[in-house]
BAVEXTI-317787 format. One record per atom (N, C-alpha, C): residue number from 0; x, y, z. Coordinates in nm, 3 decimals. Each point is the difference from the previous one (the first is absolute). Example, Ala and Ser with C-alpha at 12.3 -4.5 7.8 and 13.67 -1.06 7.14 Angstrom:
// residues 2
0_1.319_-0.569_0.780
0_-0.089_0.119_0.000
0_0.090_0.120_0.000
1_-0.035_0.105_-0.072
1_0.082_0.119_0.006
1_-0.077_0.109_0.073
END
This chain:
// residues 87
0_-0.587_0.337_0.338
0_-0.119_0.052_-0.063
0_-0.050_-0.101_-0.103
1_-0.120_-0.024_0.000
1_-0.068_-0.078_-0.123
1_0.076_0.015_-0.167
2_0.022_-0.093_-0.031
2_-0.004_0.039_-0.157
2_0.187_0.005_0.031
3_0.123_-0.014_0.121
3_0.148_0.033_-0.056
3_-0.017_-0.165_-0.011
4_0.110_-0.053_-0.039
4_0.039_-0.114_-0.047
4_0.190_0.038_-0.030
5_0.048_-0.138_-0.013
5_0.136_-0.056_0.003
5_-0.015_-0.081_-0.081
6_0.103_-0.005_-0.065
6_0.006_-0.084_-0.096
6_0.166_-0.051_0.012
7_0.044_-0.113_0.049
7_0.150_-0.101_0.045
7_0.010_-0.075_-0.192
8_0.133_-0.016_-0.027
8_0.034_-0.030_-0.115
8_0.149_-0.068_0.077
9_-0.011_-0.144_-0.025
9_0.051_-0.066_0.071
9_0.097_-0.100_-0.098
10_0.122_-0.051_0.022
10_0.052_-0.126_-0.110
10_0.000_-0.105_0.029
11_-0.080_-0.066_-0.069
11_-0.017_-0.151_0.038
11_0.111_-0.116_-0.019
12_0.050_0.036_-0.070
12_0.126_-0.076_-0.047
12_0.002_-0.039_-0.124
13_-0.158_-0.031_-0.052
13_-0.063_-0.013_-0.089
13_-0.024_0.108_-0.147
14_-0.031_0.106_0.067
14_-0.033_0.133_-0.059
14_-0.082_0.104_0.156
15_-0.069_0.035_-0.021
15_-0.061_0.090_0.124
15_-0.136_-0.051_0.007
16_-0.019_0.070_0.111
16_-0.190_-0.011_0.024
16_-0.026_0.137_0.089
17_-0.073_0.065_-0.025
17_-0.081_0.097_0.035
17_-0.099_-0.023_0.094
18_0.002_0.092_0.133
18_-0.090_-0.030_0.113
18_-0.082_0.158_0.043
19_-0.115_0.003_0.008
19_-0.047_0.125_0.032
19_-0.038_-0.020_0.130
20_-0.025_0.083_0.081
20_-0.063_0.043_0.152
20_-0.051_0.144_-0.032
21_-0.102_0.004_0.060
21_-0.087_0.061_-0.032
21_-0.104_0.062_0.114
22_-0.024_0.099_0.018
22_-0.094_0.093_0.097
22_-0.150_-0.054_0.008
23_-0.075_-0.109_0.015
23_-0.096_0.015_-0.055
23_-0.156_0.025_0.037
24_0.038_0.080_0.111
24_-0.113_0.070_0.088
24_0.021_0.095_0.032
25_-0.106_0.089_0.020
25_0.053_0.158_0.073
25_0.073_-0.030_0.129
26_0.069_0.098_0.032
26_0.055_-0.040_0.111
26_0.107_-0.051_0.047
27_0.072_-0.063_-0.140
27_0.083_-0.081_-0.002
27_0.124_0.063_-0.070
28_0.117_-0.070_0.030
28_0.135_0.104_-0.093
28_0.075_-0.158_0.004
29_0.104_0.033_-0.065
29_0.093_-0.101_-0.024
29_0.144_0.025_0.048
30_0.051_-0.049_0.086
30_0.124_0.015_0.029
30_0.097_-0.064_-0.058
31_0.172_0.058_-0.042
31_0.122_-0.081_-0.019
31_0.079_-0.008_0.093
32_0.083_-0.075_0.040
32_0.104_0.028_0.078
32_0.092_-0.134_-0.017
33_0.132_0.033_0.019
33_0.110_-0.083_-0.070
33_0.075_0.023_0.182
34_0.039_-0.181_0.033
34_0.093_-0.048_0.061
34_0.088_-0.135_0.012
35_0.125_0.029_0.034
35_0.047_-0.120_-0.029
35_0.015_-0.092_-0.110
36_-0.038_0.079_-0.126
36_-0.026_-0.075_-0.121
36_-0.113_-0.078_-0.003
37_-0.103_0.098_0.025
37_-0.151_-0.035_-0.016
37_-0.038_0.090_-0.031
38_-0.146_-0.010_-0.125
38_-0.015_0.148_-0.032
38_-0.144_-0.059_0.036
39_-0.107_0.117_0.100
39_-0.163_-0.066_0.071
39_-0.056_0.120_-0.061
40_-0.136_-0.083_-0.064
40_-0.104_0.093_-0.079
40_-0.083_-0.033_0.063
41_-0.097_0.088_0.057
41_-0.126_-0.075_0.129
41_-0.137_0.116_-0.048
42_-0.089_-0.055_0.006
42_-0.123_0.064_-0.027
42_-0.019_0.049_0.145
43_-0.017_0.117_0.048
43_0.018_0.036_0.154
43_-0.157_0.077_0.023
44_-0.088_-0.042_0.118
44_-0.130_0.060_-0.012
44_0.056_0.140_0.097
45_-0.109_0.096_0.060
45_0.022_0.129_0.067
45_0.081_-0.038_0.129
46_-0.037_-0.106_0.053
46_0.037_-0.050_0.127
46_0.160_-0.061_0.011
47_0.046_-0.064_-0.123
47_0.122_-0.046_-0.025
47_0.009_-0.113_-0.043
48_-0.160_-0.091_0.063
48_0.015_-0.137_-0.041
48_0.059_-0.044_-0.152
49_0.049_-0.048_-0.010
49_0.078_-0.041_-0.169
49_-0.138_-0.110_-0.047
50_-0.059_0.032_-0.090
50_-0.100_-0.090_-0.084
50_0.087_-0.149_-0.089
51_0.061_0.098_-0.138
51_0.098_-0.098_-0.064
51_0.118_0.029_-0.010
52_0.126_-0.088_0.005
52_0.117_0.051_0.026
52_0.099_-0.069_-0.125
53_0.116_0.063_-0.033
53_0.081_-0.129_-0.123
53_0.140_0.061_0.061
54_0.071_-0.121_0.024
54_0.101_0.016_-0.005
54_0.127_-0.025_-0.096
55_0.087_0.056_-0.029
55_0.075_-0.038_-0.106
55_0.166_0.010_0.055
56_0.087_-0.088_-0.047
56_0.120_0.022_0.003
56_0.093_0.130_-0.099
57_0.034_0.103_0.083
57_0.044_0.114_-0.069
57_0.110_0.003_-0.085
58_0.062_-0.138_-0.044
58_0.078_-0.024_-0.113
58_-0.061_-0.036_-0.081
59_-0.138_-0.050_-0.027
59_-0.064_-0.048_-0.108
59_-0.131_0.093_-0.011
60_-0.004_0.112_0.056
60_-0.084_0.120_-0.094
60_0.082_0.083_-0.072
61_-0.049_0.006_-0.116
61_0.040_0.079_-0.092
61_-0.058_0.142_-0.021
62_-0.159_-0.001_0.022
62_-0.009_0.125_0.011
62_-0.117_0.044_0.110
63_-0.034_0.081_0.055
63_-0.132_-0.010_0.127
63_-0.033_0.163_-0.039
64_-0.127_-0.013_-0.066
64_-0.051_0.147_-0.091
64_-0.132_0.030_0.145
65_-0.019_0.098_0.035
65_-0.107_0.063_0.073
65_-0.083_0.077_-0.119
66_-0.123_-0.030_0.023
66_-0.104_0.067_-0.080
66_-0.124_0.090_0.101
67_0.030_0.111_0.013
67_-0.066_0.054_0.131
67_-0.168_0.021_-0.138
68_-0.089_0.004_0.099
68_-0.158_0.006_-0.060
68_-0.051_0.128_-0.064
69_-0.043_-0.030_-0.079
69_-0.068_0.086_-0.097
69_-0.133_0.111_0.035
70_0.075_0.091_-0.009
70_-0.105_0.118_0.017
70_-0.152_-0.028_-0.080
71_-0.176_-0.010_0.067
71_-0.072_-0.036_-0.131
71_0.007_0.119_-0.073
72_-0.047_0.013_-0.101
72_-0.020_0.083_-0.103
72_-0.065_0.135_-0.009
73_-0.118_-0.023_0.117
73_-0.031_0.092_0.025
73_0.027_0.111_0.085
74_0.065_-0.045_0.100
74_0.065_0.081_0.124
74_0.091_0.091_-0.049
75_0.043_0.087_0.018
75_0.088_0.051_0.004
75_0.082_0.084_0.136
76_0.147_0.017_-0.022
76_0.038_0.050_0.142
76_-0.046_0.165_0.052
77_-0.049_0.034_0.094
77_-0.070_0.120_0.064
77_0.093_0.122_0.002
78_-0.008_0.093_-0.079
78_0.129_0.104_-0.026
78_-0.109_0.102_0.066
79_0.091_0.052_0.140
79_-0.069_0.148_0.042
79_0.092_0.125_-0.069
80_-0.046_0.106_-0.066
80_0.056_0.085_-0.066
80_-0.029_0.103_0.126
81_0.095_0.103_0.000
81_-0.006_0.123_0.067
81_-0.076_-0.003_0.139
82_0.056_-0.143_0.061
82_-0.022_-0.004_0.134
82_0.042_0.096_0.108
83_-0.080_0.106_0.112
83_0.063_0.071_0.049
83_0.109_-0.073_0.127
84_0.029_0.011_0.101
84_0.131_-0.027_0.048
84_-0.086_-0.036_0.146
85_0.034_-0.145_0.045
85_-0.052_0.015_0.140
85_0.013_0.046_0.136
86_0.166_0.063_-0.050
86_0.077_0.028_0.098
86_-0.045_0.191_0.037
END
């Protein structure tokens, strides 16, 4: 969905560096998935094609935060009260 993002926190050896991936079209979601000591962050469109991808070695992330997207402000979620029964 537009608007989730990832955020990889990685050790450089140095100190860290911070990497975001990011949703950045409708339509779009972000996938994780960890193998073999690879951890793949891919910008994925409806179809599957992967847009941008990062790969990281899963001994040197430290932390991999998901930030799912922000409700706007105005919306709110649709509460039916005293719905009768369809059954």
């Amino acid at each position: 969905m537009r608007g989730d993002r990832v955020e990889i926190v990685v050790d450089t050896g140095n100190g860290v560096q911070t990497y975001v991936i990011a949703a950045t079209k409708a339509g779009r979601r972000v996938d994780v998935s960890t193998s073999r000591g690879i951890v793949e962050v891919s910008e994925v469109t409806r179809t599957g094609q992967p847009i941008r991808t990062g790969r990281f070695m899963a001994a040197r992330v430290i932390a991999l935060v998901e930030h799912p997207a922000e409700e706007p402000s105005g919306r709110r979620p649709r509460v039916v009260r005293n719905q009768a029964s369809l059954l």
